[in-house]
C-alpha positions as CSV (number, residue, x, y, z in Angstrom):
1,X,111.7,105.0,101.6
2,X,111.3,104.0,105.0
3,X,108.3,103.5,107.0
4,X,108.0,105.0,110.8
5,X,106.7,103.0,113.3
6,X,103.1,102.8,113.7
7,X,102.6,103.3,117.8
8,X,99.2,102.8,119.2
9,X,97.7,103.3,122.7
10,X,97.2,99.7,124.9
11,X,94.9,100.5,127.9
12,X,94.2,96.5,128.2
13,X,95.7,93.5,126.7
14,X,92.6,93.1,125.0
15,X,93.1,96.4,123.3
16,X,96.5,96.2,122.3
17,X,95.5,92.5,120.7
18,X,92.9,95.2,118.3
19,X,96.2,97.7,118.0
20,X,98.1,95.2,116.6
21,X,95.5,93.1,114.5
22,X,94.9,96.5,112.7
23,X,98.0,97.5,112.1
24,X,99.8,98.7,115.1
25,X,103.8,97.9,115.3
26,X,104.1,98.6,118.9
27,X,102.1,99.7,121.7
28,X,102.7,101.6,124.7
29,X,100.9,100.8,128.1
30,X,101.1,102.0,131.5
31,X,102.3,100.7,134.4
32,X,100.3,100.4,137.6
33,X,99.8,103.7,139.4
34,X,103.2,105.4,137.4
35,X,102.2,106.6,133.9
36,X,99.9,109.5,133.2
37,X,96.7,107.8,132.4
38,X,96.0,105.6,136.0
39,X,92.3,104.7,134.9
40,X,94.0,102.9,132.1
41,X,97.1,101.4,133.6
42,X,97.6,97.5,133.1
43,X,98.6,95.4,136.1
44,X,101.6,93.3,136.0
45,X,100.3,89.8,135.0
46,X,98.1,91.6,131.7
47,X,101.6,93.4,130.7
48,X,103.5,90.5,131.1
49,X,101.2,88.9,128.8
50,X,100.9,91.5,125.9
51,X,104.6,91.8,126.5
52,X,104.5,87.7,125.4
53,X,102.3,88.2,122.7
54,X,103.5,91.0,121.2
55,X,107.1,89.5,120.9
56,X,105.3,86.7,119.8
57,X,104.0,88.3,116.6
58,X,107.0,90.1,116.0
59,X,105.7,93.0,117.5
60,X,106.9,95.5,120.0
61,X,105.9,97.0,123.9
62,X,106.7,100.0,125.6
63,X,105.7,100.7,129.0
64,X,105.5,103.6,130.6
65,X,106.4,105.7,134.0
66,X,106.0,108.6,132.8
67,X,104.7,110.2,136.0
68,X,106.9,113.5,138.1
69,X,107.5,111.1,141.3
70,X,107.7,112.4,144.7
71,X,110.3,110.6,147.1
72,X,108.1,108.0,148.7
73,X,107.5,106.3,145.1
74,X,110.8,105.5,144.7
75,X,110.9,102.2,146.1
76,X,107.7,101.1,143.9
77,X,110.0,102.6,140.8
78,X,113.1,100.4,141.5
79,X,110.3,97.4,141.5
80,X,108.9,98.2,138.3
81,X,112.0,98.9,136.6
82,X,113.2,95.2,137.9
83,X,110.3,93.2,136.6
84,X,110.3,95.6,133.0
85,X,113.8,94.4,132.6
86,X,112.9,90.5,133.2
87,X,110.0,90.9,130.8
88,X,112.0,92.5,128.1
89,X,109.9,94.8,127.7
90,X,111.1,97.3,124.1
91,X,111.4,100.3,125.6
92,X,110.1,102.3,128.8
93,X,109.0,106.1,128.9
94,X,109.6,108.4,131.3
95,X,110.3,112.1,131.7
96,X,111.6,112.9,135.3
97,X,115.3,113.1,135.6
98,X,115.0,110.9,138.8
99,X,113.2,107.8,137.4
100,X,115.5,108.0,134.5
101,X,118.2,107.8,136.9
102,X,116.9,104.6,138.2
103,X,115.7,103.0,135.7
104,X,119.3,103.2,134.4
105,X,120.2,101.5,137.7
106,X,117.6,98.9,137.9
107,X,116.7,98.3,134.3
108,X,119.9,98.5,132.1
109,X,118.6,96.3,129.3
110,X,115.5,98.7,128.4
111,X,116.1,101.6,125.8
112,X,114.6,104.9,127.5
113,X,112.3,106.8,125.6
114,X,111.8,110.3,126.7
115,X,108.1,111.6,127.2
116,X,106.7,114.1,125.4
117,X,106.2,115.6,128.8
118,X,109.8,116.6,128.9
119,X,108.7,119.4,126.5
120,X,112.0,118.2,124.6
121,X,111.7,121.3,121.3
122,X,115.1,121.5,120.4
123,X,118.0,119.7,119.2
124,X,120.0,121.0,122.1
125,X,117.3,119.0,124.8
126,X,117.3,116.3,122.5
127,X,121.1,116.1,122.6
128,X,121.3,116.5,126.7
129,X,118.6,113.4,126.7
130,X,120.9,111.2,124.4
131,X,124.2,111.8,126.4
132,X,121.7,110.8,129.0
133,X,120.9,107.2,127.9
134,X,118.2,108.5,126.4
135,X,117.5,105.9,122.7
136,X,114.3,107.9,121.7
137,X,112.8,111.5,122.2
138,X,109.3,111.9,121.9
139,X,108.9,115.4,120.8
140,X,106.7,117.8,122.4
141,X,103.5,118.3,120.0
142,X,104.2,122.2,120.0
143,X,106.5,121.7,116.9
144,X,106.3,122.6,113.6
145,X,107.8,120.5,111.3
146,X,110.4,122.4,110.1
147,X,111.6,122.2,113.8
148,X,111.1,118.8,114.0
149,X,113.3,118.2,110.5
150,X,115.9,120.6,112.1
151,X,116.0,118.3,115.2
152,X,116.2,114.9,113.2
153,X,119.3,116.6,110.8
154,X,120.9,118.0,114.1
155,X,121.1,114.7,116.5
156,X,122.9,111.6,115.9
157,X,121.5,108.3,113.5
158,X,121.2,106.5,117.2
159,X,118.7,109.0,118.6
160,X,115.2,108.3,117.6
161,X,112.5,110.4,117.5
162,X,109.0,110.0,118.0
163,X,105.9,112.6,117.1
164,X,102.3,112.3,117.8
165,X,99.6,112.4,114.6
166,X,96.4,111.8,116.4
167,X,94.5,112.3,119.1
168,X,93.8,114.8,121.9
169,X,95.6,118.0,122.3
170,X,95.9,118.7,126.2
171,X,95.7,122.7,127.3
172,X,98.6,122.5,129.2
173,X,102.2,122.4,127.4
174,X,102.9,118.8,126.2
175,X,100.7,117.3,128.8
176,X,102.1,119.0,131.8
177,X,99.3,121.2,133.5
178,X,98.0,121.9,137.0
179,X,94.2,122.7,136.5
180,X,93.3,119.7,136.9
181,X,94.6,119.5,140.4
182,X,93.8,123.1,141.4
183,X,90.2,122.5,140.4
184,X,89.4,118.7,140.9
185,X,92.7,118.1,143.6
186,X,93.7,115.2,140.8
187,X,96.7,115.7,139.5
188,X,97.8,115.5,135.7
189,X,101.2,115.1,136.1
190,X,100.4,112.0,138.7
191,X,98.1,110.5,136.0
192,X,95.0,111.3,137.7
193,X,93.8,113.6,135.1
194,X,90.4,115.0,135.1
195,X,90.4,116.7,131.8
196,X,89.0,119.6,133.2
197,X,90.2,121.9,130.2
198,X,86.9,119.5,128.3
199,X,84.7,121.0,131.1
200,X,81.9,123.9,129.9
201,X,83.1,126.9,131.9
202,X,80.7,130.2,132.5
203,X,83.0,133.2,131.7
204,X,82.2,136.9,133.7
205,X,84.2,139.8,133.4
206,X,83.5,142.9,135.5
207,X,82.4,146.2,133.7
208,X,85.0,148.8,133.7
209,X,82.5,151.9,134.9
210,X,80.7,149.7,137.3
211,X,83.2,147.4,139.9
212,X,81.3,144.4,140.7
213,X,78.5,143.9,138.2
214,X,79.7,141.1,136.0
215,X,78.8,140.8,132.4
216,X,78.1,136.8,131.3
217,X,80.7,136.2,128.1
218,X,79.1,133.8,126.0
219,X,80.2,132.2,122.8
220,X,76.5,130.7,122.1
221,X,73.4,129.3,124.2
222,X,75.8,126.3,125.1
223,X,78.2,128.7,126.9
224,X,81.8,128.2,126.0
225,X,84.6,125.9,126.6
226,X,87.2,128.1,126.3
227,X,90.1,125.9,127.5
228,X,89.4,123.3,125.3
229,X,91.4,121.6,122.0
230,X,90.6,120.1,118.6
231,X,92.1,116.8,118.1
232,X,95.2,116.5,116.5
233,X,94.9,115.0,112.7
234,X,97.9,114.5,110.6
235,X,96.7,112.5,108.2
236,X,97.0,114.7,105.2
237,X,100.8,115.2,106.5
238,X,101.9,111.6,106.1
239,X,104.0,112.3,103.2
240,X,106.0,115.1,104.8
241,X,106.4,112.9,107.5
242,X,107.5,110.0,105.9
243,X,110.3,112.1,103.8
244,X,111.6,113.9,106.9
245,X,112.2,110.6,108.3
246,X,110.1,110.5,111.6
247,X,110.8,107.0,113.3
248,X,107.8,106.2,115.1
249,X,104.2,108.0,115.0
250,X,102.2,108.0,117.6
251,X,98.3,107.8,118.5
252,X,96.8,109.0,121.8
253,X,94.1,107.2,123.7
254,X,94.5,104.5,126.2
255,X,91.0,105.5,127.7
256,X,89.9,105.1,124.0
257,X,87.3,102.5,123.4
258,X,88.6,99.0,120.7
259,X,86.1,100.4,118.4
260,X,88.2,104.2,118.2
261,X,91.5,102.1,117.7
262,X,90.1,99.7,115.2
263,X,89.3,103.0,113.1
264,X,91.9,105.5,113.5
265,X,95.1,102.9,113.9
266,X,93.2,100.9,109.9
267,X,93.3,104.6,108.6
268,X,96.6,105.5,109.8
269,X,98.1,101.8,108.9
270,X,96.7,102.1,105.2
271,X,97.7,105.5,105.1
272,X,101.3,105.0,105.4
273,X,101.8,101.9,103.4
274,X,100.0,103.4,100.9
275,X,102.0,106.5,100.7
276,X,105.5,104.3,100.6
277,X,103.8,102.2,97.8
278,X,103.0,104.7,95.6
279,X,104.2,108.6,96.8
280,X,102.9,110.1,93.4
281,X,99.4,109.0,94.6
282,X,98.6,109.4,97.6
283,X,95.0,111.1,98.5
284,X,94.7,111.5,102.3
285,X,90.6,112.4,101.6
286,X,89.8,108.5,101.9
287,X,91.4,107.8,104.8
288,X,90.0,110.9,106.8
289,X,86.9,109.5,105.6
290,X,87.2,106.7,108.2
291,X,88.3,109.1,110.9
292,X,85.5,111.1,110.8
293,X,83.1,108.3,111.5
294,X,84.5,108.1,114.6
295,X,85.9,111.4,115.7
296,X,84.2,113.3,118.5
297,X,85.6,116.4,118.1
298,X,86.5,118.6,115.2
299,X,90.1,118.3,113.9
300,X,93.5,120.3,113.7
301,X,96.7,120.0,112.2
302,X,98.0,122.2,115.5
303,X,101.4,123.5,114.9
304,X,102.7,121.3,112.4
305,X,102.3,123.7,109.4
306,X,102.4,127.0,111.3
307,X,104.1,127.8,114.4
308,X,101.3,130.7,114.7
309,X,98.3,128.6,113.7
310,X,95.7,129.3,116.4
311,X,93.0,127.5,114.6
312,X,92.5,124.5,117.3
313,X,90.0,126.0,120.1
314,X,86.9,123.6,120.2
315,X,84.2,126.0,121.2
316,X,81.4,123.2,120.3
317,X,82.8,120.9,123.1
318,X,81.2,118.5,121.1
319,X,82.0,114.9,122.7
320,X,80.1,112.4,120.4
321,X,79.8,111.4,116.9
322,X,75.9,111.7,115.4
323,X,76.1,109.7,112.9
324,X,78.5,106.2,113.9
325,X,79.1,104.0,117.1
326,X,80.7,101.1,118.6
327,X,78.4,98.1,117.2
328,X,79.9,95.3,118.6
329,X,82.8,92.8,118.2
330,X,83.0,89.6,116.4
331,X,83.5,86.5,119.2
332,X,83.3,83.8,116.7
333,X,82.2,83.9,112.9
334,X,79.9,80.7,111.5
335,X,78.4,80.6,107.9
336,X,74.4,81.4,109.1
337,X,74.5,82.6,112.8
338,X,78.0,84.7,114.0
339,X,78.4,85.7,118.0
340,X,79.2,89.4,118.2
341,X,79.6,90.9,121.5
342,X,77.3,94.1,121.5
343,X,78.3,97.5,122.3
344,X,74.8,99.4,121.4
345,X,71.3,98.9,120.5
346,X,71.0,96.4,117.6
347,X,68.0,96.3,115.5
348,X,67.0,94.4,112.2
349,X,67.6,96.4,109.6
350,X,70.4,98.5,111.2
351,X,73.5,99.4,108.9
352,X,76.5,98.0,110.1
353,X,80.0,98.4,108.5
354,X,82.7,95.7,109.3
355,X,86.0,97.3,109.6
356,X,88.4,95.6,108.1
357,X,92.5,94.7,108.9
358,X,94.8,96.2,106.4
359,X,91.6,97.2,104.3
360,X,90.4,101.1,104.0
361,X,87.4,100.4,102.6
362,X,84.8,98.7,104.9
363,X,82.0,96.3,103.9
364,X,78.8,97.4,104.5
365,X,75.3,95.8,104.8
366,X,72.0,96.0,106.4
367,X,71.2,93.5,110.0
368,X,68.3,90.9,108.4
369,X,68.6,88.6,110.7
370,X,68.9,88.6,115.1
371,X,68.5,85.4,117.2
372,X,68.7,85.4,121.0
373,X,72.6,84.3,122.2
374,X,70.6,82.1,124.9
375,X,67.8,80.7,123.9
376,X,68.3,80.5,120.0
377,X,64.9,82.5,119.4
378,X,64.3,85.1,116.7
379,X,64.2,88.6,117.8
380,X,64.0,92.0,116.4
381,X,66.0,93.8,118.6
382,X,68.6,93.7,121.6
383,X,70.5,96.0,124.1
384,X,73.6,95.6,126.0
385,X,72.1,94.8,129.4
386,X,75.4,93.8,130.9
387,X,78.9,93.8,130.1
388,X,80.5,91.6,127.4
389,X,76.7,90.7,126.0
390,X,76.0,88.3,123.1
391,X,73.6,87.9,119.8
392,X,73.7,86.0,117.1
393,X,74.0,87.9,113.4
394,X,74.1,86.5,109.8
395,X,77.6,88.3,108.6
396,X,77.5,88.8,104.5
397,X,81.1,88.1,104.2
398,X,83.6,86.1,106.0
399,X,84.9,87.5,109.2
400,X,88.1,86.8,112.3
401,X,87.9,86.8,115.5
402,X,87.5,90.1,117.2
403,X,87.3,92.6,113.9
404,X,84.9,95.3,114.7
405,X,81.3,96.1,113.6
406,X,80.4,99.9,113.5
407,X,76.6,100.9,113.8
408,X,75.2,103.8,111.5
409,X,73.1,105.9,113.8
């Protein structure tokens, strides 16, 4: 039975070192101003070195320019496409027929995947991509997976293809939606996104006997968000995934936070390996365990099981998690006093839980000890003041370089 790739988001080299420590096989990145996520692209020097490292490890990179470019972005193209090809980089995404065209000019060495943001739903666009150049598809998410199997039995062994299993769902179709720019003039499909299907909107309609007296619509005393998505969770769907023979699965989030990737890539990682190991077995419960200490949102399995499942509005707009955050991250582990870079409040007698590589089930225990990173002194508490902010911890159990702690709130 063969495994599918586990892809994980890289908004930082930093971040993809966390992707791959817990369990990602390859990461995808952006590329200066031409992917869709610009607040999260990585400049040339930090790609070149996760490009390194991964390849170091055994590991692979894919970078994307995956944006719809307008004539006078060419030339900046044609010089991304040049250096991806010197790096070696595994793969590069990309959706407009344009930059595809160049980038089979300028970097012939580089498989081409094809973004989701192609809306690729059929065998027949998959088929047009491959006698393209195209070496993978990244299907658009509005697929079931009977669709998707179709698609896999219907294109050749040397077309991959590539689904997402987690993250956020965007209102428009695969990604590609203009409210953003019409209402914030920042465009999605430029990678300026400003996720304004997450806003709370106030909804009027106009009585029928009476022209201009408008009726508030209201879903509760929050109002409603009435654009906005559940996160996609396809956790539980692992083994139909696995048997239908899915080459990579993806996770969204470059604008996600280590602590997110340390907990959804460990569930997704253990989830699939232990699926392959034993089939007979497999009990997706304690893996979406895990994600729901650090979801922010409720989840949904979309379309996957049901072409008309409509069960995937978030009316809560919920956009936090009660009960776990981001604790910190371990700099450098000693018998009696760790350094742990802090990422909330930290109190004696706080519940942490170390989250650990390759491991579903975390090791919890209670702070009893703080001392001051400076000054060596005792303390009973200690907030991140500034970025990348230090304090001393007694860990229970031994502990690697950058794992990550999660605080019970």
């Amino acid at each position: 039975m063969k495994k599918p790739e586990l892809l994980a988001p890289a908004g930082s080299f930093e971040k993809a070192k966390i992707a791959f420590m817990y369990g990602a096989d390859a990461v995808y990145c952006g590329t200066a101003s031409l992917s869709l996520r610009s607040r999260a692209e990585v400049n040339d020097d930090d790609l070149a070195t996760t490009i390194r490292y991964a390849h170091s490890i055994g590991k692979k990179v894919y970078a994307a320019i995956n944006i719809y470019a307008w004539d006078e972005t060419y030339e900046e193209i044609k010089k991304q496409a040049r250096m991806l090809n010197e790096l070696k980089v595994d793969g590069i995404i990309a959706s407009d027929g344009g930059v595809i065209d160049v980038l089979q000019q300028e970097a012939p060495d580089i498989d081409i995947h094809i973004s989701t943001q192609a809306n690729a739903v059929s065998a027949h666009d998959a088929m047009f991509w491959y006698k393209n150049g195209a070496k993978r598809i990244i299907l658009a998410r509005e697929l079931s997976k009977e669709q998707i199997k179709y698609i896999i039995d219907n294109t050749p062994i040397g077309l991959e293809t590539e689904i997402f299993v987690h993250g956020a769902l965007c209102f428009g179709y695969s990604g590609r939606c203009f409210l953003s720019d019409f209402l914030a003039s920042r465009s999605a499909n430029l990678g300026d996104c400003a996720q304004s299907c997450r806003w709370a909107y106030n909804l009027y309609v106009e009585e029928k006997n009476n022209p201009g007296n408008l009726m508030p619509v209201e879903y509760d005393e929050k109002g409603t968000y009435i654009f906005s998505s559940k996160d996609l969770c396809l956790l539980k769907e692992i083994p139909d995934i696995v048997s239908m023979g899915v080459d990579s699965v993806k996770i969204e989030g470059r604008l996600k936070t280590e602590y997110y990737l340390a907990s959804v890539i460990n569930a997704y990682r253990n989830a699939i390996d232990d699926y392959v190991q034993d089939p007979n077995n497999y009990d997706y419960t304690k893996y979406l365990k895990e994600i729901d200490k650090v979801k922010t949102r409720s989840l949904t399995t979309f379309y996957f099981n049901d072409r008309n499942n409509k069960d995937f509005q978030e009316y809560e707009g919920k956009q936090y998690n009660p009960d776990y955050e981001f604790g910190g991250k371990i700099v450098e582990y000693n018998i009696d006093k760790s350094i742990i870079e802090i990422k909330n409040k930290l109190t004696v007698g706080d519940t942490l839980e170390i989250i650990i590589p390759g491991n579903i089930d975390v090791y919890a225990f209670n702070i009893d000890r703080l001392w001051d990173y400076e000054t060596d002194e005792e303390i009973e508490s200690v907030s991140p003041g500034k970025a990348g902010q230090k304090v001393k911890i007694h860990l229970p159990i031994k502990c690697n370089k950058d794992w990550i702690l999660r605080r019970q709130k």
